[in-house]
N, C-alpha and C positions, 0 to 999 in steps of 0.2 A: 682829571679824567684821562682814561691812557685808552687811545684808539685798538681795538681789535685789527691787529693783521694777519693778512694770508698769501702766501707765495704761490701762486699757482702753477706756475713754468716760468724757468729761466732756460738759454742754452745751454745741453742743443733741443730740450724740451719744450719748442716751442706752442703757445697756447692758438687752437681755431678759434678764430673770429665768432663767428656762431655761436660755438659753445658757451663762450665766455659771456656771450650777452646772454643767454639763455639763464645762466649764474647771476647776473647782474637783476634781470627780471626777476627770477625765485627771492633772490635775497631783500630784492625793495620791497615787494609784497611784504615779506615775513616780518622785517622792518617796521611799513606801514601796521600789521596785527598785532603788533608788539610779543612776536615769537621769537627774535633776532636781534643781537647785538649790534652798532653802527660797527660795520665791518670794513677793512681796506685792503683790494686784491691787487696784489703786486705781479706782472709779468711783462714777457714778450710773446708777442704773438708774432704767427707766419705773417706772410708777408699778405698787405690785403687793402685797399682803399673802402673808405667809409664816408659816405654823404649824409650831413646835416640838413636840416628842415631846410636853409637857407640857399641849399645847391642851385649853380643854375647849371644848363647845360652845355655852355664853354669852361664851366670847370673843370668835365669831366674828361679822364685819361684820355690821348693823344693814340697810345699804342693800341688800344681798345681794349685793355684790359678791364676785367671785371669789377662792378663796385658792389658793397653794398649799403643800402639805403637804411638809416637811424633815426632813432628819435630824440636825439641829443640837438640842442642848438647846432649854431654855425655851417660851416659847407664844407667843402672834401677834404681832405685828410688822408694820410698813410699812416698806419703801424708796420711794423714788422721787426724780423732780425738787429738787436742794436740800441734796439730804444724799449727807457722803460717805460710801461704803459700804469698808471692808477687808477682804478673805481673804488672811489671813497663812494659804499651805501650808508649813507649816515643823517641822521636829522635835524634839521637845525632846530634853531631857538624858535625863526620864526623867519614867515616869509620875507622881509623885512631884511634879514640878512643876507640874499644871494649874493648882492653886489661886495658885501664884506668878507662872506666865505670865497668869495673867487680870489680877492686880494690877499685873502691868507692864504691860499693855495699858491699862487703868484707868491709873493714872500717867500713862504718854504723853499721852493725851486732856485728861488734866486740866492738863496742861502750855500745851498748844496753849490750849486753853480761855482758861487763866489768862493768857497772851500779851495776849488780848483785853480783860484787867480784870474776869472772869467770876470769882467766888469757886465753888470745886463740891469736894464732897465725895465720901467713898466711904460706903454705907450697909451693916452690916452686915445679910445676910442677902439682901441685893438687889446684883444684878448690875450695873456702870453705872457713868455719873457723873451727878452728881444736883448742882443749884443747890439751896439749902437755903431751907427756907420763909421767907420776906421776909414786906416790905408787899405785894410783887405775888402772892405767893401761896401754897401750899401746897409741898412738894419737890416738884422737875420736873425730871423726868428730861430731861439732855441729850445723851446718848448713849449705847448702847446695845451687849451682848455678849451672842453665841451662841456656839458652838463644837461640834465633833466631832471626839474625840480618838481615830482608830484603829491600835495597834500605834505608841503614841508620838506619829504625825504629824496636826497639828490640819489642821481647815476651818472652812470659817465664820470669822469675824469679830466686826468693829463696824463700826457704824453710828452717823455723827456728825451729828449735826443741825445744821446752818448754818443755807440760807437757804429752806429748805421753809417748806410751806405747813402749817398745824397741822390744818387742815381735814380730814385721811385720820385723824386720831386720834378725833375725833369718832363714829364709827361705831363701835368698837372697844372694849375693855378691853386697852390696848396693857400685855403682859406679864403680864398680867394683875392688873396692881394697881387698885385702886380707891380710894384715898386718897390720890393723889395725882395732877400734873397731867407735863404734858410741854413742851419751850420747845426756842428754838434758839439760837446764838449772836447770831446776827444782830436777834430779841428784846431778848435779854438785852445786847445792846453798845450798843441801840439806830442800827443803822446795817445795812446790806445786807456780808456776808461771808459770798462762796458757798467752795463744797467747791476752786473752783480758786484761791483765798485762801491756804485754808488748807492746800493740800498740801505744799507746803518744809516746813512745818512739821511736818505729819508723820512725812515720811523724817524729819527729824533725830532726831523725838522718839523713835522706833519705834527707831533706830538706837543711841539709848543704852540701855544694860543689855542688849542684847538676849543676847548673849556668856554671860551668867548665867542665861541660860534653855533659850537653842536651842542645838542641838548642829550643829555643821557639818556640812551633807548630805554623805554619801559617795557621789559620783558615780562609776560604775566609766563607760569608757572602752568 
């Protein structure tokens, strides 16, 4: 089975927040009717924080910048400029699977990652993929998983940190961990590798196992 992708903005085309959920809505619906392929939207969006069901409110921005509020798991978050953002609309086998489609997703990322000479592990209990504590520093997180799974078909994503700025985390308690810090590839490789670097890379990665998780959209005609 070979996933449906779509690029919807890269720089300096970056994607609104809003819009893109609004796209994520249309599409799971169509999904759910079996009017739609499981489809995967590849971009960057402006720059923008987004609160999970799980937000509290010492999450939230420092500077007072705006959020908006999701219906994806977990707690705050940034996108923007730098990093690549994923909504994989797609169905699984069965409910049964989230906890496995999360770790294939996890995998992929860590694939692409490791491409680069990045070592990154999986952390029980936390979401993600995470560089592990070195000399340079604490675990730091380097990309990132939400999701909302209804009647089977997920939204939401990951978010992979390239070649953003770290500056937007600074305000925040991103995920709400506090023991730890956050990085990007581009950091960690020591050299500049933005989101349109590393997208070949993705498809391929996303494209293996997939077959083990998601179930063929049934599109009726």
């Amino acid at each position: 089975m070979k996933l449906n992708f779509e690029v919807l903005g890269l720089e300096p085309n970056y994607v609104d927040y809003q819009q893109a959920w609004q796209l994520q809505q249309q599409t799971h619906q169509a999904v759910l009717d079996g009017k739609a392929d499981n489809t995967v939207y590849l971009l960057e969006h402006a720059s923008v924080y987004t609160a999970g069901k799980r937000t509290e409110p010492e999450d939230l921005p420092t500077d007072g910048s705006a959020v908006v509020n999701v219906d994806r798991g977990g707690k705050l978050t940034w996108h923007g400029p730098g990093q690549l953002v994923g909504y994989p609309i797609v169905r699984l086998k069965s409910r049964g699977h989230v906890r496995a489609y999360v770790d294939y997703l996890e995998r992929a990322l860590m694939k692409v990652i490791g491409d680069y000479g990045i070592h990154t592990v999986q952390i029980p209990e936390r979401s993600g993929v995470w560089v592990p504590a070195d000399e340079n520093g604490p675990d730091r997180k380097i990309a990132a998983i939400g999701l909302r799974v209804h009647k089977n078909v997920c939204m939401h994503g990951f978010a992979l940190n390239c070649s953003n700025s770290l500056e937007p985390y600074e305000h925040v308690i991103a995920c709400g961990i506090t023991d730890a810090g956050t990085t990007t590839i581009s950091a960690e490789a020591g050299r500049i590798i933005t989101p349109t670097d590393v997208l070949p890379a993705i498809k391929e990665a996303l494209n293996v196992g997939a077959e083990e998780h998601i179930a063929d959209a049934v599109v009726f005609s």
